[in-house]
C-alpha positions as CSV (number, residue, x, y, z in Angstrom):
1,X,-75.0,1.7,-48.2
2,X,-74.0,-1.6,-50.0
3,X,-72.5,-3.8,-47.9
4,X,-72.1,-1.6,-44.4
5,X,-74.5,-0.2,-42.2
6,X,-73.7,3.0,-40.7
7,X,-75.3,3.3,-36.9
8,X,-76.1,6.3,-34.9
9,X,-74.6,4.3,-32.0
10,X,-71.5,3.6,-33.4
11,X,-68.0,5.1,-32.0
12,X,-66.2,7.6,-33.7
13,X,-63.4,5.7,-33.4
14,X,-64.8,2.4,-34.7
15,X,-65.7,3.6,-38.5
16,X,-61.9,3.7,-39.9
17,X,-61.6,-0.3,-38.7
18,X,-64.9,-0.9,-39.7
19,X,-64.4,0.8,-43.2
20,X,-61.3,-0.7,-43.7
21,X,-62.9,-4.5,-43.1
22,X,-65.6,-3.4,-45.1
23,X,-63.3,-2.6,-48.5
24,X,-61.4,-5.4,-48.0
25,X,-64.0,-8.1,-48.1
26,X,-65.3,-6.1,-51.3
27,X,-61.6,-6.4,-52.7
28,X,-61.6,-9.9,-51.9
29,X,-64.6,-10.5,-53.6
30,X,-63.7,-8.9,-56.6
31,X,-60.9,-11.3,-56.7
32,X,-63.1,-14.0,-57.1
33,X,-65.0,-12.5,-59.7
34,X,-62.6,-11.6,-61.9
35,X,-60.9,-14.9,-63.4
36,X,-58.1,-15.4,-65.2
37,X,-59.5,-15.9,-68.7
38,X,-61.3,-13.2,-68.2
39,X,-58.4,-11.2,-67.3
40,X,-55.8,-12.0,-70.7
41,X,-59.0,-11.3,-72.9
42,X,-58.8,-7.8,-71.9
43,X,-55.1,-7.5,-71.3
44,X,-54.5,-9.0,-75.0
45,X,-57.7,-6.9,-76.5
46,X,-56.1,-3.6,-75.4
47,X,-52.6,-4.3,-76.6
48,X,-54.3,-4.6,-79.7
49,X,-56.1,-2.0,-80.1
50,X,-56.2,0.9,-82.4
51,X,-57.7,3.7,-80.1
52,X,-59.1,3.1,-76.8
53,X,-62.3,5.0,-75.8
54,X,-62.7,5.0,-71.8
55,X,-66.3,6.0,-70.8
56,X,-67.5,6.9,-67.3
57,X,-69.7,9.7,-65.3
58,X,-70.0,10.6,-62.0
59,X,-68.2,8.5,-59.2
60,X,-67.0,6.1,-62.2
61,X,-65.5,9.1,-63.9
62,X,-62.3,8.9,-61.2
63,X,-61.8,5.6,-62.6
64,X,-62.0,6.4,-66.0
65,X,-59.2,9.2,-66.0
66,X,-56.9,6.6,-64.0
67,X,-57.4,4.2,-66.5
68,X,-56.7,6.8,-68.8
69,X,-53.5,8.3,-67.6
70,X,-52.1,4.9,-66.6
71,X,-52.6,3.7,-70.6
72,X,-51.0,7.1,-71.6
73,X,-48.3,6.1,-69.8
74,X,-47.6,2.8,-71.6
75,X,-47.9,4.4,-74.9
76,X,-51.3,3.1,-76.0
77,X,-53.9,5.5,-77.7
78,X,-56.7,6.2,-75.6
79,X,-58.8,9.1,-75.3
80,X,-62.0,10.2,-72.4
81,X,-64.3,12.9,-72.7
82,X,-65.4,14.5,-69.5
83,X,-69.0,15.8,-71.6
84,X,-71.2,13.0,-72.6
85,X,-72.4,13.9,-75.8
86,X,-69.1,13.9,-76.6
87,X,-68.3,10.3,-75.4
88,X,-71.6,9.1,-77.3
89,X,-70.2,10.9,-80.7
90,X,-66.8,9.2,-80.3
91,X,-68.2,5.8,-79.3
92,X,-70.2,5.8,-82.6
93,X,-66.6,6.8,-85.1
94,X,-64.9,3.2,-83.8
95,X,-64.6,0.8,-86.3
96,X,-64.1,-3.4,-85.2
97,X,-60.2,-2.3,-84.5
98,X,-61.0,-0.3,-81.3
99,X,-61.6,-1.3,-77.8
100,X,-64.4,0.7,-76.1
101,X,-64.2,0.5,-71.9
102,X,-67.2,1.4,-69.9
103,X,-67.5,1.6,-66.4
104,X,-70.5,1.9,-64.0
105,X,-70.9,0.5,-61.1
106,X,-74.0,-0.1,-61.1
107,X,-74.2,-0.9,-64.6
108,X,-77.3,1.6,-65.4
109,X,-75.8,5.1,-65.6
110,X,-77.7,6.2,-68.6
111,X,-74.9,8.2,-70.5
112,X,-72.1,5.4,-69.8
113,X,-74.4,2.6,-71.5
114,X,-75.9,4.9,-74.4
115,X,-72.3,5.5,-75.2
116,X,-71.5,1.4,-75.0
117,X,-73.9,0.9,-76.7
118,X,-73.3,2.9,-79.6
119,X,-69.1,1.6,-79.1
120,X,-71.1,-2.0,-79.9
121,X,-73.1,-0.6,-82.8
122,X,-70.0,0.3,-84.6
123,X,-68.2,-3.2,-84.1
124,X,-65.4,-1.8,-81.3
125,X,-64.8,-4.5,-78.9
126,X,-66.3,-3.5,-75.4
127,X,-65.1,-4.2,-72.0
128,X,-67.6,-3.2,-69.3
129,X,-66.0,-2.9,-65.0
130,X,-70.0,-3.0,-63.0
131,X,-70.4,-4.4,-60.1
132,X,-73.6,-5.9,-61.1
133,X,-73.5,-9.1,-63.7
134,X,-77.2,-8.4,-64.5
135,X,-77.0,-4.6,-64.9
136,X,-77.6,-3.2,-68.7
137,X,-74.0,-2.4,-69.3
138,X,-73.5,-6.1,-69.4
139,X,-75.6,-6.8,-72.7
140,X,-73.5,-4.6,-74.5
141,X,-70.3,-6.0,-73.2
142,X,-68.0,-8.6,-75.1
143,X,-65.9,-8.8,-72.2
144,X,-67.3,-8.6,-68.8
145,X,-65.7,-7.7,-65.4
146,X,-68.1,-8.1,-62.5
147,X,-67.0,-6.9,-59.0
148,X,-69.5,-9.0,-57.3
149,X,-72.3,-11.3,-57.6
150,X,-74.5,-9.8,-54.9
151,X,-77.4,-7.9,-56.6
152,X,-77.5,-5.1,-53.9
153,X,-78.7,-1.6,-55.7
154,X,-78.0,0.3,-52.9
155,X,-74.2,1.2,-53.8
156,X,-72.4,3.5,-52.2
157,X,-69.4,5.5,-54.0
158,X,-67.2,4.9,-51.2
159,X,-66.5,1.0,-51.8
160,X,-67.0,1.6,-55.6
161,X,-64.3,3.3,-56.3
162,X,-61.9,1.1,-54.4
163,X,-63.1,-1.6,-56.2
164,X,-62.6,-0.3,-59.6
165,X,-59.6,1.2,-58.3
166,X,-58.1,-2.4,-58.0
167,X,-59.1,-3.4,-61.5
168,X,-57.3,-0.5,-63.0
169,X,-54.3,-1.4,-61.2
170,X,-54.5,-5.3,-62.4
171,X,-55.1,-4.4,-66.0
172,X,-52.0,-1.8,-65.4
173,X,-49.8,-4.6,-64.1
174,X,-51.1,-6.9,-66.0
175,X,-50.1,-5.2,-69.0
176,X,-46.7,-4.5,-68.5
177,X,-45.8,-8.2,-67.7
178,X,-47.5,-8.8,-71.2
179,X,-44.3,-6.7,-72.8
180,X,-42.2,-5.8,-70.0
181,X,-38.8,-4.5,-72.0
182,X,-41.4,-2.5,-74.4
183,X,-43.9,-0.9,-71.7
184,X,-40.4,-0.3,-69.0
185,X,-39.5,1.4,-72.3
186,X,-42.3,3.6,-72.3
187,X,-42.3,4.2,-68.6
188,X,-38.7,5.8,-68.8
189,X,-40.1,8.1,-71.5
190,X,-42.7,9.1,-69.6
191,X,-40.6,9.6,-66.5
192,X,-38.5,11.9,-68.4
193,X,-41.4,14.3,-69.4
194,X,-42.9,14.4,-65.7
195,X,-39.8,14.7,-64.0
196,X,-39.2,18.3,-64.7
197,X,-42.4,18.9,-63.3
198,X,-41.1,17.7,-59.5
199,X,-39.2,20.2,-57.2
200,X,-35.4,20.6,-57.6
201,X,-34.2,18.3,-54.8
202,X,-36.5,15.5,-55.8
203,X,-34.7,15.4,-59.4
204,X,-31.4,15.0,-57.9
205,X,-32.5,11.7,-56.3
């Protein structure tokens, strides 16, 4: 497993710390890997978009439908199809207005590159989240958001998720200090529609 060795030895009662250390180096690392140019490009290149496709399978699929709800929540137009034919037909209808996201982490699930690929083809702008800078995904990728550096292909879903985890929650962030009054805005919408879908006492808070 990338970055932890699991053994027979070890307590039951050591793996939660050891986990825990384990996901926060990764976190850390991803820190450093993601710089700050880096970060507006994408911020500023999905404000603009015109429809955001969101591609991901497997493990990398949890990711994808948090990025997706969390955009749907600011009001921007995104869209994720669970079946990958159907991700590969939609990557190949964007036109240079769109913003294409793929996410693997390590950067050679078949289905989520085919479908970046295609996204490229049609002139969208693509933004790839791999933990592996050399992985395909990255030739297909105008903007590039690397996890690590460390070219380990022995990943392990458990740390992958938290990492991508945290760059869903930057871009998130990230995007409603970009237009704070409009994306609060859309929030409060949104709170409106989901509220009635909490038990009594909890809408009376």
């Amino acid at each position: 497993m990338y970055g932890y060795t699991l053994d027979k030895k070890e307590g039951l009662e050591e793996i939660p710390v050891n986990i825990t250390m384990t996901t926060e180096r990764m976190l850390e690392e991803t820190l450093k890997n993601f710089p700050g140019k880096t970060y507006r490009k994408v911020i500023e290149a999905l404000k603009a978009a015109r429809l955001i496709d969101i591609y991901g399978v497997e493990n990398s699929e949890v990711t994808a439908v948090d990025l997706l709800t969390k955009l749907l929540y600011l009001g921007l137009p995104c869209r994720h199809f669970t079946d990958c034919y159907l991700q590969q037909i939609a990557a190949g209808r964007l036109t240079d207005q769109d913003v294409a996201v793929g996410i693997s982490y390590s950067g050679e699930s078949k289905d989520t590159v085919d479908a970046m690929r295609a996204a490229k083809r049609s002139g969208a702008c693509t933004i790839a989240i791999t933990n592996f800078k050399d992985s395909t995904i990255g030739k297909y990728a105008d903007i590039l958001i690397c996890t690590s550096q460390d070219q380990h292909f022995y990943g392990n879903a458990i740390f992958s998720r938290s990492t991508q985890i945290l760059i869903v929650d930057m871009i998130y962030m990230g995007l409603i200090s970009s237009d704070y009054e409009h994306y609060v805005e859309q929030l409060n919408k949104c709170e409106k529609v989901v509220r009635d879908k909490a038990y009594e006492h909890y809408r009376k808070r």
